[in-house]
PyMOL Python script that loads the backbone (N, CA, C, O; Angstrom):
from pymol import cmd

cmd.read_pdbstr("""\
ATOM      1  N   UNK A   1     157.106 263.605 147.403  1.00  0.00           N
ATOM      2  CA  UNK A   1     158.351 262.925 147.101  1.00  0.00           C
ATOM      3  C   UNK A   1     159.476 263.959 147.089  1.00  0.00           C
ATOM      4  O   UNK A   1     159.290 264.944 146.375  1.00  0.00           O
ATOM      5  N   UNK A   2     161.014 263.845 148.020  1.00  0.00           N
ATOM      6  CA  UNK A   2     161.568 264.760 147.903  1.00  0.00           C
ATOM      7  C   UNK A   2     162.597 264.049 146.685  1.00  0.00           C
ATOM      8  O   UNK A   2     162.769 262.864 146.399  1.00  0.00           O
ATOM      9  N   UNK A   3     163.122 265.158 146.175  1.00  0.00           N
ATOM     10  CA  UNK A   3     164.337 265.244 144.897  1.00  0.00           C
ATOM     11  C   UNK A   3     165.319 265.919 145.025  1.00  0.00           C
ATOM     12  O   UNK A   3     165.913 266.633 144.217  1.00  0.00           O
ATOM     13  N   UNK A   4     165.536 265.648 146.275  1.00  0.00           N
ATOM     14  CA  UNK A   4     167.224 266.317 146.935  1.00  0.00           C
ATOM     15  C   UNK A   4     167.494 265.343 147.762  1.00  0.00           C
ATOM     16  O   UNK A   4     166.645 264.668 148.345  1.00  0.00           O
ATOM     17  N   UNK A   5     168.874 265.206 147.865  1.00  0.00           N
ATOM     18  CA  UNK A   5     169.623 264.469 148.794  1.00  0.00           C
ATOM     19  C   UNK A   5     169.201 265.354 150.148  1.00  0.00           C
ATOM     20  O   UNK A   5     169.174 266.570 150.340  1.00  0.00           O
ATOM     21  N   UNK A   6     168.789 263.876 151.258  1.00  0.00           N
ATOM     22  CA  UNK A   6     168.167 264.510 152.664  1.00  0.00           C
ATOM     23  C   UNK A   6     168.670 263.840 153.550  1.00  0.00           C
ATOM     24  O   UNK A   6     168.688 262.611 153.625  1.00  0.00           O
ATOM     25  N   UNK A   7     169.207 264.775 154.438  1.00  0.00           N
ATOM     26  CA  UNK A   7     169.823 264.612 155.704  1.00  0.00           C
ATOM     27  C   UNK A   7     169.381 263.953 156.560  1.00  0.00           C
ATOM     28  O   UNK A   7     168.287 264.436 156.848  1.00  0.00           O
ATOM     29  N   UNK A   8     169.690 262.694 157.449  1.00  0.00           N
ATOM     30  CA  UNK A   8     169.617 262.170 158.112  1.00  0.00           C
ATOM     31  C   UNK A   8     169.827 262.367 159.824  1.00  0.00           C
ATOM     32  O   UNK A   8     168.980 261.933 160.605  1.00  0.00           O
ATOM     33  N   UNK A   9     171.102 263.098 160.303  1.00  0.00           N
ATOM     34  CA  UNK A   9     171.611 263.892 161.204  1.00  0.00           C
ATOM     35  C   UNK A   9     171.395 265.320 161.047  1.00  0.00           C
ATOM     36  O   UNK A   9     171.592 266.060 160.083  1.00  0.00           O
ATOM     37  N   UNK A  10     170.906 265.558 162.316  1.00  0.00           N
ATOM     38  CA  UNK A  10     170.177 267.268 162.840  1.00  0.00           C
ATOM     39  C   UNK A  10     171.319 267.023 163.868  1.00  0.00           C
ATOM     40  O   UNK A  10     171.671 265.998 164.453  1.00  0.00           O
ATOM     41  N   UNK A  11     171.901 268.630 163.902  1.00  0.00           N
ATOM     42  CA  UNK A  11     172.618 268.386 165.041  1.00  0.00           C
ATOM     43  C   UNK A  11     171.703 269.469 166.559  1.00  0.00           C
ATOM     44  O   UNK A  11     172.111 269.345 167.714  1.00  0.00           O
ATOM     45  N   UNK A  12     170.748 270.231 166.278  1.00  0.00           N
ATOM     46  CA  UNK A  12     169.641 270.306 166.853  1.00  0.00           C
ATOM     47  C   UNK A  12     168.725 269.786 167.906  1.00  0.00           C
ATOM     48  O   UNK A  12     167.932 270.294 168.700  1.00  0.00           O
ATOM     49  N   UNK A  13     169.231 268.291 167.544  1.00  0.00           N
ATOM     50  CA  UNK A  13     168.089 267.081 168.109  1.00  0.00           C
ATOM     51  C   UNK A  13     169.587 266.180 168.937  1.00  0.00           C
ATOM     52  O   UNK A  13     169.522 265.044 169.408  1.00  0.00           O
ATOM     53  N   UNK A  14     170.704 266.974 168.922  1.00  0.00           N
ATOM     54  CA  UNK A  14     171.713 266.021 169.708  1.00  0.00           C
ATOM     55  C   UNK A  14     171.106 265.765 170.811  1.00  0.00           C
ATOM     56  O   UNK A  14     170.072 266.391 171.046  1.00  0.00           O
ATOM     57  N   UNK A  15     171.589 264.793 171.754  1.00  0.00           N
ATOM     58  CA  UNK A  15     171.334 265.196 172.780  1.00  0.00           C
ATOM     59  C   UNK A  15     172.448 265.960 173.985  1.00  0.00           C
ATOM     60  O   UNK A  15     173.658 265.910 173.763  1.00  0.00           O
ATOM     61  N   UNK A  16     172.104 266.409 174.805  1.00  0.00           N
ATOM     62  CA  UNK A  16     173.169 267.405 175.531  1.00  0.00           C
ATOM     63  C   UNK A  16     174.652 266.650 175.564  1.00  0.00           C
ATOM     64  O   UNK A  16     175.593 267.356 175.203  1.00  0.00           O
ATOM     65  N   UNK A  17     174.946 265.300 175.957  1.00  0.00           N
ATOM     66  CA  UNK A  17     176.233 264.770 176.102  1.00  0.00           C
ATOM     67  C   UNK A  17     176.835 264.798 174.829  1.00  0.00           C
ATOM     68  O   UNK A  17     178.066 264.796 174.800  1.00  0.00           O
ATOM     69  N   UNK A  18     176.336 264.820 173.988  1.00  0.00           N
ATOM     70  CA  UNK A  18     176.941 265.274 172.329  1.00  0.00           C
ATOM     71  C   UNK A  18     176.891 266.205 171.701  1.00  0.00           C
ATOM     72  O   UNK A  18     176.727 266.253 170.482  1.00  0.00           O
ATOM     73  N   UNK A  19     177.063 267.343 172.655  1.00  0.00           N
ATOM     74  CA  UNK A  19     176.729 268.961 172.067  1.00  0.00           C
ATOM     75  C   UNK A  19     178.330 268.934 171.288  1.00  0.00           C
ATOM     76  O   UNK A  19     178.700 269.042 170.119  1.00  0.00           O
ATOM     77  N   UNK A  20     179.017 268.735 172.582  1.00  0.00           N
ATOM     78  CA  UNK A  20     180.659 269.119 172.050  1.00  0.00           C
ATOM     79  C   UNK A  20     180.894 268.276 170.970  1.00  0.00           C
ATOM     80  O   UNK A  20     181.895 268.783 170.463  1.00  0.00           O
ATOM     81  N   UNK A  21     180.521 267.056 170.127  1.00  0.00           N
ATOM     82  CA  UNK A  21     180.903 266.781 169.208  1.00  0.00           C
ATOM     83  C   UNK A  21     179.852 266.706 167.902  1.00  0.00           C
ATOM     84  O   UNK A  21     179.554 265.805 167.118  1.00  0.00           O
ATOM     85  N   UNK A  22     179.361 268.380 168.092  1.00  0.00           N
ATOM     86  CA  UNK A  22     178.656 268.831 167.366  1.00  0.00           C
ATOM     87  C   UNK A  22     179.194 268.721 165.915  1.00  0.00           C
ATOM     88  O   UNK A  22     178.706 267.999 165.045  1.00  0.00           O
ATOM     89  N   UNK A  23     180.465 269.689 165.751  1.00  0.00           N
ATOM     90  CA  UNK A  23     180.847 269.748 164.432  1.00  0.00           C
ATOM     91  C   UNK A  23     181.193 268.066 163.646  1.00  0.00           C
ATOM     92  O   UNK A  23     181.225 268.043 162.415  1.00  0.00           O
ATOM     93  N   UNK A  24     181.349 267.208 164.152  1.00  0.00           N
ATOM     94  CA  UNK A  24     181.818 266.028 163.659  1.00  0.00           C
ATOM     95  C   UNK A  24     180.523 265.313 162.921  1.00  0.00           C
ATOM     96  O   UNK A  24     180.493 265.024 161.724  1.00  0.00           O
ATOM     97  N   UNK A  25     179.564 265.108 163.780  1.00  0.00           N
ATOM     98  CA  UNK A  25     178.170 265.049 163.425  1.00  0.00           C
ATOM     99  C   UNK A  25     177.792 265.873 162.423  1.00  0.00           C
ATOM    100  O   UNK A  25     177.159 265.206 161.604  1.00  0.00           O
ATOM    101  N   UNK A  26     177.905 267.354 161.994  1.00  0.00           N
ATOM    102  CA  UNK A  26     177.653 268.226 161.018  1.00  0.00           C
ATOM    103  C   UNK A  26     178.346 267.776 159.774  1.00  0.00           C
ATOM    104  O   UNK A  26     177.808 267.782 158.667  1.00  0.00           O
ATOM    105  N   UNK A  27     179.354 267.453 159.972  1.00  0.00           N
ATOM    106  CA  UNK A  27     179.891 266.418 158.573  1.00  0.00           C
ATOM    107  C   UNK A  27     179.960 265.040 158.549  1.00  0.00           C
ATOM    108  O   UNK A  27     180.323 264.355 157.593  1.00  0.00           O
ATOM    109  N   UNK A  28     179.498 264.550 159.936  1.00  0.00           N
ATOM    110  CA  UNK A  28     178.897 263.239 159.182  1.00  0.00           C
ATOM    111  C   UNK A  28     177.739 263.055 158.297  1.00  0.00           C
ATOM    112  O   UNK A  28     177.543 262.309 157.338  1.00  0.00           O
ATOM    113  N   UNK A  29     176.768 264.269 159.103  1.00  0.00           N
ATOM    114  CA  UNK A  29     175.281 264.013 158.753  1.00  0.00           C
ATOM    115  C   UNK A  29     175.444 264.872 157.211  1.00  0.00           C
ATOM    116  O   UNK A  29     174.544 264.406 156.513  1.00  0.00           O
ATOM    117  N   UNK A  30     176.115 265.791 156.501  1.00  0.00           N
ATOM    118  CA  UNK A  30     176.457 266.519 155.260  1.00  0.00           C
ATOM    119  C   UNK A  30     176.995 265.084 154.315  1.00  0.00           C
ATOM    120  O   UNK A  30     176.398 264.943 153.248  1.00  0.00           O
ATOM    121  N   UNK A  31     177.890 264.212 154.594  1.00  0.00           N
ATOM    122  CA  UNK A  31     178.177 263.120 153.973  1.00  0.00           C
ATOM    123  C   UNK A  31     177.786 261.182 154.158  1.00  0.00           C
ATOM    124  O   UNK A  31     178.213 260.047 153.948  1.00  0.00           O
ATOM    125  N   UNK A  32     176.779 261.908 154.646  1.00  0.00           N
ATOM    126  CA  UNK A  32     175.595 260.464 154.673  1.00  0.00           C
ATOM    127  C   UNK A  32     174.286 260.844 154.120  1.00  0.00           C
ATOM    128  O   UNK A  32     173.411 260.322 154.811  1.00  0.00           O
ATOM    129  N   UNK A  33     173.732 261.627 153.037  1.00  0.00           N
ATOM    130  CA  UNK A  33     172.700 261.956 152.343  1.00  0.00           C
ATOM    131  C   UNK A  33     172.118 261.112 152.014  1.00  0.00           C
ATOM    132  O   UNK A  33     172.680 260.322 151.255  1.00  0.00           O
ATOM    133  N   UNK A  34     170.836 260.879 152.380  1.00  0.00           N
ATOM    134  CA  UNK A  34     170.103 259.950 151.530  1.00  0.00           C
ATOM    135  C   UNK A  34     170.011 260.151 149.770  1.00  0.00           C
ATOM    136  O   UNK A  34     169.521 261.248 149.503  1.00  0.00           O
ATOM    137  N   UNK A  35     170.224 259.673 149.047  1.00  0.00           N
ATOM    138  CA  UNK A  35     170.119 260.265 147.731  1.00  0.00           C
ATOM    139  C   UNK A  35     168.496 259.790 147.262  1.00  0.00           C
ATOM    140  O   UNK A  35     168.114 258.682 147.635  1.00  0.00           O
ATOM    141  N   UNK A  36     167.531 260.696 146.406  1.00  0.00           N
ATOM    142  CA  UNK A  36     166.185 260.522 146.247  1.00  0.00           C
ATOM    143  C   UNK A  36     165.991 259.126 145.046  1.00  0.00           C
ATOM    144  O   UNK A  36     166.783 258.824 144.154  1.00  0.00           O
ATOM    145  N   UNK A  37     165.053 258.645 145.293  1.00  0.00           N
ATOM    146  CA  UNK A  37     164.781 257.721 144.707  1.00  0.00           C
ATOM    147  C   UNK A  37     163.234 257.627 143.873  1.00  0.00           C
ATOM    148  O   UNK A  37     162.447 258.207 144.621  1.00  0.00           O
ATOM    149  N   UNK A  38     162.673 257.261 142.951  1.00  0.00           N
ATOM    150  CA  UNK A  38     161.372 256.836 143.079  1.00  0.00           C
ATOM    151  C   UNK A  38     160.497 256.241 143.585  1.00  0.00           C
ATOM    152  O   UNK A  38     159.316 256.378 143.267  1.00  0.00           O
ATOM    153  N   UNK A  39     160.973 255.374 144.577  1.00  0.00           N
ATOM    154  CA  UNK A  39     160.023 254.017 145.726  1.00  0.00           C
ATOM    155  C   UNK A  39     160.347 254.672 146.985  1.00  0.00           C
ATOM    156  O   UNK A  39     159.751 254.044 147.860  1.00  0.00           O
ATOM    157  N   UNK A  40     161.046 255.694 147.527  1.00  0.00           N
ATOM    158  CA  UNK A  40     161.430 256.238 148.491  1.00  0.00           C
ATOM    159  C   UNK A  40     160.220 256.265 149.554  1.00  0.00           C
ATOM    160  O   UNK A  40     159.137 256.787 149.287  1.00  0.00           O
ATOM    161  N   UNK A  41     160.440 255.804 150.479  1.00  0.00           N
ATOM    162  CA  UNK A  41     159.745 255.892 152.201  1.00  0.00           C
ATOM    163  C   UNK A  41     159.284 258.135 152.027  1.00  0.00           C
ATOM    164  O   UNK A  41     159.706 259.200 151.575  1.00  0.00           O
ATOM    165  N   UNK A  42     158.471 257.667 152.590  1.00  0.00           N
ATOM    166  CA  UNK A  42     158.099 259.318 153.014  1.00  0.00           C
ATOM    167  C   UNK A  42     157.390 259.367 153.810  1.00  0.00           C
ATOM    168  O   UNK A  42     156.509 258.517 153.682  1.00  0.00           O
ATOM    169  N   UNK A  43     157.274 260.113 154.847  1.00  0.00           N
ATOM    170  CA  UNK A  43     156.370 260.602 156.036  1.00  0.00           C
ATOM    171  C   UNK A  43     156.209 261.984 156.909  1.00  0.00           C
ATOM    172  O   UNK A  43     156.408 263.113 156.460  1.00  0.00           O
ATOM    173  N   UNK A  44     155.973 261.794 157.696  1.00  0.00           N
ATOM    174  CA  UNK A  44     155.826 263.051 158.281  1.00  0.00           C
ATOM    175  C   UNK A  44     156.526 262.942 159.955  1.00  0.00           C
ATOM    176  O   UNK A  44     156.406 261.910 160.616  1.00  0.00           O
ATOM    177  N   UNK A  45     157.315 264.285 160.518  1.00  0.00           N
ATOM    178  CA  UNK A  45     158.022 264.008 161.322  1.00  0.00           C
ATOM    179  C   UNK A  45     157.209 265.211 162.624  1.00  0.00           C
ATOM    180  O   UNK A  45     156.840 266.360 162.383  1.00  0.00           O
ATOM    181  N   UNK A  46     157.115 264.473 163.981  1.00  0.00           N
ATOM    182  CA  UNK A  46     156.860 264.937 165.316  1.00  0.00           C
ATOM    183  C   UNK A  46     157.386 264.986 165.807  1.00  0.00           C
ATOM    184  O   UNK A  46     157.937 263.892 165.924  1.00  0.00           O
ATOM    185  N   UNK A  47     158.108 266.278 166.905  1.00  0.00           N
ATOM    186  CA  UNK A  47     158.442 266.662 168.103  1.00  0.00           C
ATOM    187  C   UNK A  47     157.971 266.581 169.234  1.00  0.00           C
ATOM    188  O   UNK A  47     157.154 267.470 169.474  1.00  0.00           O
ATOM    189  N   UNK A  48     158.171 265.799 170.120  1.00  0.00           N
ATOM    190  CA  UNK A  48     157.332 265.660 171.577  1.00  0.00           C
ATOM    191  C   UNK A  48     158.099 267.118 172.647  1.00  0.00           C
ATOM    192  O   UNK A  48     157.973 267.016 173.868  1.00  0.00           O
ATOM    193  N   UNK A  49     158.817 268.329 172.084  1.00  0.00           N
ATOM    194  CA  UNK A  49     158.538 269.421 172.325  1.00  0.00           C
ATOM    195  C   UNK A  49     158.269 270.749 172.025  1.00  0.00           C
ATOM    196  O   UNK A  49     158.650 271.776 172.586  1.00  0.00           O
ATOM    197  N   UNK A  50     157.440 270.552 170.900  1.00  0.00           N
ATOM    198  CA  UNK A  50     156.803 271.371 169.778  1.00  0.00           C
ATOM    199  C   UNK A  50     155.446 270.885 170.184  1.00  0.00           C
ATOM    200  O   UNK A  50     155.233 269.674 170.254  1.00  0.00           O
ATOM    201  N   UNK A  51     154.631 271.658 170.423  1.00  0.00           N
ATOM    202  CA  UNK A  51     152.970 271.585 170.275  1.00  0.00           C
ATOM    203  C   UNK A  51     152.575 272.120 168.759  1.00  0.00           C
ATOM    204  O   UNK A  51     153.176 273.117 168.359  1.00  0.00           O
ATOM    205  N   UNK A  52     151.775 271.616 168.059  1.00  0.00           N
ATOM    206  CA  UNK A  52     151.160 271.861 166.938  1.00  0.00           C
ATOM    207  C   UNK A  52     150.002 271.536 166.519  1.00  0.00           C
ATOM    208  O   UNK A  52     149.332 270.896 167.329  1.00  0.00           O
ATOM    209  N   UNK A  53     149.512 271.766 165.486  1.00  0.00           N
ATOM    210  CA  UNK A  53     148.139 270.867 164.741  1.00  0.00           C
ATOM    211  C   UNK A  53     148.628 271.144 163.350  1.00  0.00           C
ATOM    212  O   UNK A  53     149.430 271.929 162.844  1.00  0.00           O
ATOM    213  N   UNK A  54     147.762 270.112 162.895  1.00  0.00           N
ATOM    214  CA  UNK A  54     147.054 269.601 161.518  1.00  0.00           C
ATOM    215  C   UNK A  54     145.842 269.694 161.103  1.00  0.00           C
ATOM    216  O   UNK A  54     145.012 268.954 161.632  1.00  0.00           O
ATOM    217  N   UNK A  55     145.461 270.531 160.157  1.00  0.00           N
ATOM    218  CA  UNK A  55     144.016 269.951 159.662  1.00  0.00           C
ATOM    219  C   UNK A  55     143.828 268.828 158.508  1.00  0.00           C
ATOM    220  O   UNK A  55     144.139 269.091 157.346  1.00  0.00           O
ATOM    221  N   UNK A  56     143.477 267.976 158.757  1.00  0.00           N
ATOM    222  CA  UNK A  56     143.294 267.010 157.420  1.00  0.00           C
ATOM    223  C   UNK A  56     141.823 266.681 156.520  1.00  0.00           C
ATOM    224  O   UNK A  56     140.627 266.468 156.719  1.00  0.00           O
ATOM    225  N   UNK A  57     142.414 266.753 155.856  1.00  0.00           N
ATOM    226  CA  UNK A  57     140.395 266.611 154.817  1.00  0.00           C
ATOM    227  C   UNK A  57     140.697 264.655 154.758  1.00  0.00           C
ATOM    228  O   UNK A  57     141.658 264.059 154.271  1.00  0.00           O
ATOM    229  N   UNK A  58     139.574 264.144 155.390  1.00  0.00           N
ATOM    230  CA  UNK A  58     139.436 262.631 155.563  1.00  0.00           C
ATOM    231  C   UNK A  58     138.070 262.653 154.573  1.00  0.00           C
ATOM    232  O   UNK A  58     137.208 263.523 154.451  1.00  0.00           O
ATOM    233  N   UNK A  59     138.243 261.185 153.837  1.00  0.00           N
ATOM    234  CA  UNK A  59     137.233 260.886 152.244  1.00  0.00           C
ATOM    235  C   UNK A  59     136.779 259.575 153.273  1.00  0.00           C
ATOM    236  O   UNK A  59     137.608 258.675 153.406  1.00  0.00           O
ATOM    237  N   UNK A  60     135.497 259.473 153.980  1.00  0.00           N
ATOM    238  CA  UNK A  60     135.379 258.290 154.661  1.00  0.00           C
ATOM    239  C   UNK A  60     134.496 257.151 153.691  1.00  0.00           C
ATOM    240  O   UNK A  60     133.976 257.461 152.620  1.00  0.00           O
ATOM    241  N   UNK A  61     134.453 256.042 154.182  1.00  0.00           N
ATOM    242  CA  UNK A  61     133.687 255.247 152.891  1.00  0.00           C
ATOM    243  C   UNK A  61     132.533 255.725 153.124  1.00  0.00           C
ATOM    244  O   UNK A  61     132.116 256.121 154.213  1.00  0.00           O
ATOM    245  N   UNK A  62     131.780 255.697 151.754  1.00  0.00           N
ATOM    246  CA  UNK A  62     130.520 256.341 150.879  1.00  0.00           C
ATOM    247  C   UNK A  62     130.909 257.653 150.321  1.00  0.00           C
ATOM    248  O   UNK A  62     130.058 258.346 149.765  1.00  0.00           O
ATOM    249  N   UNK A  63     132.731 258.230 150.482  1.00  0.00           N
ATOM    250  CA  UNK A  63     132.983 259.723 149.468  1.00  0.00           C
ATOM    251  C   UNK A  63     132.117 260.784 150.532  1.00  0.00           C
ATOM    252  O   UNK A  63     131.593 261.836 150.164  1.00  0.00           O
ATOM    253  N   UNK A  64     132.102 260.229 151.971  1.00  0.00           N
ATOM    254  CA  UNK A  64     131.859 261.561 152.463  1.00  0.00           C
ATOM    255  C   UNK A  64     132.903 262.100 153.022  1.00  0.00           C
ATOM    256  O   UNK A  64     133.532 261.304 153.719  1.00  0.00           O
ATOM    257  N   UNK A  65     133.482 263.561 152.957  1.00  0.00           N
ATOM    258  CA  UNK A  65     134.416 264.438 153.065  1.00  0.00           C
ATOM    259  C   UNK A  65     133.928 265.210 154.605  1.00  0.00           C
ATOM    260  O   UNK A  65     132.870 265.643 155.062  1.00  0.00           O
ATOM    261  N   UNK A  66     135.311 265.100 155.066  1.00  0.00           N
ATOM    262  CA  UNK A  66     134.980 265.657 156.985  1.00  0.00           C
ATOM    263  C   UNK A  66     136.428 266.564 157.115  1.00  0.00           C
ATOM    264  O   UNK A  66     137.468 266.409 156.476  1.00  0.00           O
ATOM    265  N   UNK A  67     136.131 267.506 158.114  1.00  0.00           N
ATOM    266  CA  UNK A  67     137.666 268.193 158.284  1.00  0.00           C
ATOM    267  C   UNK A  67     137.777 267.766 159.497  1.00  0.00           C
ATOM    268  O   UNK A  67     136.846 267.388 160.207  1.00  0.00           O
ATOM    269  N   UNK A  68     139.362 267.827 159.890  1.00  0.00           N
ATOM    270  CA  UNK A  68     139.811 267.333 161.293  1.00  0.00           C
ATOM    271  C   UNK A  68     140.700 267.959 161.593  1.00  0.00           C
ATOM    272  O   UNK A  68     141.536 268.248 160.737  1.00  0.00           O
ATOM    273  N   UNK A  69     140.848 268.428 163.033  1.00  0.00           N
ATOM    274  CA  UNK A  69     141.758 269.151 163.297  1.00  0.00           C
ATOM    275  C   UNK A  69     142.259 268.117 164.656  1.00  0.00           C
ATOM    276  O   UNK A  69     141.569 267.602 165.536  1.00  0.00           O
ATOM    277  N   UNK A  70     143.959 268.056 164.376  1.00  0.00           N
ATOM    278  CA  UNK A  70     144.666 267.001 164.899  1.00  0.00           C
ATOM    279  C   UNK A  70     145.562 267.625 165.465  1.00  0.00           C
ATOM    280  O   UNK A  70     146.384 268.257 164.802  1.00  0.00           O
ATOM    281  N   UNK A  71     145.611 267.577 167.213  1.00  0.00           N
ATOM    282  CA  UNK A  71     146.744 268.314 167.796  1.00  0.00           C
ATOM    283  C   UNK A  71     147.713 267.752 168.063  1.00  0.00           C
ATOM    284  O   UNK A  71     147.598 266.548 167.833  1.00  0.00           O
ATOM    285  N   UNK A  72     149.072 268.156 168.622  1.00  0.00           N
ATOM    286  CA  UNK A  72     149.708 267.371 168.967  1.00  0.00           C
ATOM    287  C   UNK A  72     151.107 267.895 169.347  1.00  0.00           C
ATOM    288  O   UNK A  72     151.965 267.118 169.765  1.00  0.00           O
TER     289      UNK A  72
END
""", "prot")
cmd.dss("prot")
cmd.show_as("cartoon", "prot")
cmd.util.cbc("prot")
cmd.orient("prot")
């Protein structure tokens, strides 16, 4: 659970026709913060140009414990 106000706009992830209105985006995305909540959505975020992995410990039914390694 995060407990900071979180940014919504990366100006990083523009895409090229909106490079030049980079800085405008940098203070939009600074004054549109999500503010944290207790019921708050959470997940996990992928790049389709970043290669990476994950290992995850999976509890399958009957409490048996497996490791996995998840590329991507």
């Amino acid at each position: 659970m995060n407990d900071q106000p979180t940014r919504g706009i990366y100006n990083e992830f523009l895409r090229g026709d909106l490079q030049p209105h980079r800085k405008v985006f940098e203070v939009l995305g600074d004054r549109t913060k999500c503010e944290p909540t207790p019921d708050q959505l959470s997940g996990l975020g992928f790049s389709s140009t970043v290669r990476s992995s994950v290992v995850a410990k999976v509890t399958m039914t009957g409490g048996r414990r497996r490791l996995i390694s998840i590329q991507f």
